[in-house]
N, C-alpha and C positions, 0 to 999 in steps of 0.2 A: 424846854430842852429835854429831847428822850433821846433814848438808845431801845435796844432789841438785842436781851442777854442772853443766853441759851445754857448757862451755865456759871456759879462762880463755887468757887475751889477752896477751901480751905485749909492754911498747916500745907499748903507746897512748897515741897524743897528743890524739884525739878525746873524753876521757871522762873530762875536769876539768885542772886544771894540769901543766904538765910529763910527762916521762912516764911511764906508768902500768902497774899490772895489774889487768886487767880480768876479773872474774870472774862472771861468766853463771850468775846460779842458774834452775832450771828449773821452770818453771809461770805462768800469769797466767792474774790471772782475765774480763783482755779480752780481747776479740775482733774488734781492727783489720784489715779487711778489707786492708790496705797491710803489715803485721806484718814487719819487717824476718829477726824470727829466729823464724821457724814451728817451727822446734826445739826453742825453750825454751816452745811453749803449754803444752802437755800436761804435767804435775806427776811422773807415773812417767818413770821407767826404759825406754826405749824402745829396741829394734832395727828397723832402715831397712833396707830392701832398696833398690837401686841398680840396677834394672836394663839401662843402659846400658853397668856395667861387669860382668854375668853374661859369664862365656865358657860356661853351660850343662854344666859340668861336675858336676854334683850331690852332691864335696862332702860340702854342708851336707846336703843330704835324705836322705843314708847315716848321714852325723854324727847328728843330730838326735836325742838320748835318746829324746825325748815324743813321735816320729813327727811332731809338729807340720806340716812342711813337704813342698810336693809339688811335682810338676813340671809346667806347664799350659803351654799354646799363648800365654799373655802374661809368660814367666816362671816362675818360683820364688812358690808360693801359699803363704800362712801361714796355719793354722787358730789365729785368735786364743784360742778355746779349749784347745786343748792347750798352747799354748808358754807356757812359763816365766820366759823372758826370759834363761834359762840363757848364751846367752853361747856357746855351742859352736859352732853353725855360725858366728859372726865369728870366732875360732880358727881355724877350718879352712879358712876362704875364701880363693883364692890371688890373687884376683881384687879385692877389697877392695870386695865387689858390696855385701858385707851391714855396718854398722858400728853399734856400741852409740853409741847418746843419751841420755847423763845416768849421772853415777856418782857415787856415796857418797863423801862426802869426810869425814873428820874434822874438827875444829879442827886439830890438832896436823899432820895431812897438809897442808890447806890452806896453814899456817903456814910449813911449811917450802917448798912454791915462791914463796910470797909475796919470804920472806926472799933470795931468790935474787937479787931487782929492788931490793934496798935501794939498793945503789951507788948506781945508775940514779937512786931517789926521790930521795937526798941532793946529787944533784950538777944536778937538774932540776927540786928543787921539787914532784915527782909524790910516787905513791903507791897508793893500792891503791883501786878505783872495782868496787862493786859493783851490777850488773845484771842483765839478766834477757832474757826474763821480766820477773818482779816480783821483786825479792826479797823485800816485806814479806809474799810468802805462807809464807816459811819465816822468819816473825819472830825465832823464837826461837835459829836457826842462825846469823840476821846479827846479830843482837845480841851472841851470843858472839864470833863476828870481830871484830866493831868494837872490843869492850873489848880481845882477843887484840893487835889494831894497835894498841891506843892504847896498851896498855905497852910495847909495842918505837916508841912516837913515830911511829909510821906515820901521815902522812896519808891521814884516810879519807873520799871519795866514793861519796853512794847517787845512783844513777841508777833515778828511779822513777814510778811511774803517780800516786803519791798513793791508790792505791785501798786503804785498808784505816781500821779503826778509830781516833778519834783517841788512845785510850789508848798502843794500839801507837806509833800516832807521835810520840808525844813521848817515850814512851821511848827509841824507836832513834834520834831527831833528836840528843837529849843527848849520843851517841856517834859522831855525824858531824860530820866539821868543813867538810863542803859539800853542799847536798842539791842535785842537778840533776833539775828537777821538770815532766814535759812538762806541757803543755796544749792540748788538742789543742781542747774546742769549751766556749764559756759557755751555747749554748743547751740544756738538758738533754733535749728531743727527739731534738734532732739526737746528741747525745754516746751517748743511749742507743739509738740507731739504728744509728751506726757500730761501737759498742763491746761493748754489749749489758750493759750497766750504767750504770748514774743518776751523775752527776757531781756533786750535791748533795754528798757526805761527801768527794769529792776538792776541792772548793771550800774548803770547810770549813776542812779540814787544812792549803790553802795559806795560807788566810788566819793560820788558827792558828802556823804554823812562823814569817811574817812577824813575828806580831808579840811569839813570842819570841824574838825577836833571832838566830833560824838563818840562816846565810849560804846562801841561797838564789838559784839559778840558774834560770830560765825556758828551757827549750827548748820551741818549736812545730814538732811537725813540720808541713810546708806542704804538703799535697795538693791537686791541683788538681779543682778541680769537686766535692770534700768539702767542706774548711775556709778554702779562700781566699778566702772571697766574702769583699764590703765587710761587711756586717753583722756576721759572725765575727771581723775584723779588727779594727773598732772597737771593737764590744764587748771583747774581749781587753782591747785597749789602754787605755781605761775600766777594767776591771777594776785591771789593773795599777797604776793612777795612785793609787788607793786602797789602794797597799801599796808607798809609798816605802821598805819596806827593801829590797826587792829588786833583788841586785845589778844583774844583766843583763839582757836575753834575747837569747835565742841562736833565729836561725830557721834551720831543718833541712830545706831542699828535698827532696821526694821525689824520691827515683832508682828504676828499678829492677833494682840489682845482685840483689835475693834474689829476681827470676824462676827463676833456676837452683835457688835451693835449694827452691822447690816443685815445679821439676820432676825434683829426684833424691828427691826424700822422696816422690814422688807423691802431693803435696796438691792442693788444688783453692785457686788463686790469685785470689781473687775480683779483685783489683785489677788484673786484667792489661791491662786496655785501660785508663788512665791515663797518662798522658804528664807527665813532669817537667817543673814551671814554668817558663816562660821566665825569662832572665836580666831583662829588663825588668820583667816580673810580681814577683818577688823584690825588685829595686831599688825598686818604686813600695810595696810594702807595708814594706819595711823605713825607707823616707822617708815613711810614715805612721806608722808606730808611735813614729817616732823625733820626728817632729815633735809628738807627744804632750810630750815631755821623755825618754821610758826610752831609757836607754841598749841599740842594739839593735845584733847581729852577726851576720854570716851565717858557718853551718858553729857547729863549737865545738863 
């Protein structure tokens, strides 16, 4: 039993109670133009070339078993055909131009940095908050975690799109002791616009975890000129009111700190002329959704 982590986190306060380890499984199957962690889309094992940090030393292109990589007037070229994902030129890079994305964990690997943060859980209430990505595209890897924390009493958080089948979710729900569940649009145009999949089966599953009595957390990321209009707004909140178990919501203004990491990964940032909401914009929608009745926070 493996996984494909891209990331875990340590000492986070942002991603459930107290604090946490946050653990970034790799893959989803949306396509948020705003995408905080463009690292974990992609479901493979990935090497990033960095070319800010090349000193042109080549290294990697002597290294390189499969020949894969060359030397061109923008850089260090990867013939995605020949490489293997082998791992040798990030070895030999002095320069730390080139870095692997996404590695094989075990349970039992995972388990033991987990257990490194217990202190920490026991004395703050946290715990181990799994994200992504999605995690529910490697269901069957988080599923084993979650039973793995629940015998050592670990409190466990899924931070998740909701995009997956309802079978799957009620099985991994049974194993979490908090879902934080974004929402990003009720109109299924628009959701399948932004995202490039139908929000019908993530409706569904919200509704469904509600009202099996899962402690369920609402986050909205807020992007401006996406999902902040009145219509999106109310509707949400609408939505919401018809699912009083639901502890919170938590609204998530867009920033954008992860400019930088498309421009080291050399992706193409569709969201980059976007501008994060005003402080006002934030306070007038959080004293609408609030004045609905739901209990609403900004950040979290």
């Amino acid at each position: 039993m493996h996984g494909i982590i891209f990331d875990i986190k340590r000492y986070a306060i942002h991603d459930g109670p107290g604090i946490r380890t946050t653990v970034f499984f790799k893959g989803c199957p949306l396509a948020c133009p705003w995408c905080h962690n463009p690292e974990g889309i992609d479901p493979s094992p990935q090497v990033v070339y960095r070319k800010s940090k090349c000193i042109g030393c080549l290294e990697c292109v002597d290294a390189c078993p499969e020949k894969a990589l060359s030397a061109g007037p923008d850089g260090i070229r990867t013939d995605e055909a020949l490489c293997n994902l082998c791992g040798t030129c990030v070895n030999v890079c002095p320069s730390d131009a080139r870095k692997r994305v996404g590695k094989t964990e075990t349970v039992a690997s995972l388990m033991e940095v987990i257990r490194k943060d217990v202190p920490f859980f026991d004395t703050s209430g946290g715990g181990v908050t799994f994200s992504g990505g999605e995690p529910l595209m490697q269901a069957e890897f988080l599923l084993a975690m979650l039973k793995a924390c629940g015998k050592e009493d670990i409190h466990r958080t899924l931070d998740t799109t909701g995009y997956t089948d309802l079978g799957t979710l009620k099985q991994v729900a049974r194993h979490a002791d908090l879902v934080l569940f974004d929402l990003k649009f009720i109109d299924p145009k628009k959701h399948r616009h932004y995202t490039g999949v139908s929000n019908e089966q993530i409706l569904k599953n919200l509704e469904t975890l509600a009202q099996n009595d899962s402690r369920v957390i609402i986050r909205i990321p807020l992007i401006p000129g996406i999902n902040d209009d009145d219509d999106n707004i109310n509707s949400t909140g609408s939505l919401l009111l018809h699912l009083p178990q639901i502890e919170s919501v938590h609204i998530l203004p867009y920033h954008d700190f992860q400019t930088r990491k498309y421009d080291t990964f050399s992706m193409n940032y569709k969201a980059r002329d976007v501008d994060p909401p005003s402080p006002a914009r934030v306070e007038e929608i959080r004293k609408r959704l609030a004045g609905s009745g739901l209990n609403i926070e900004v950040g979290g």
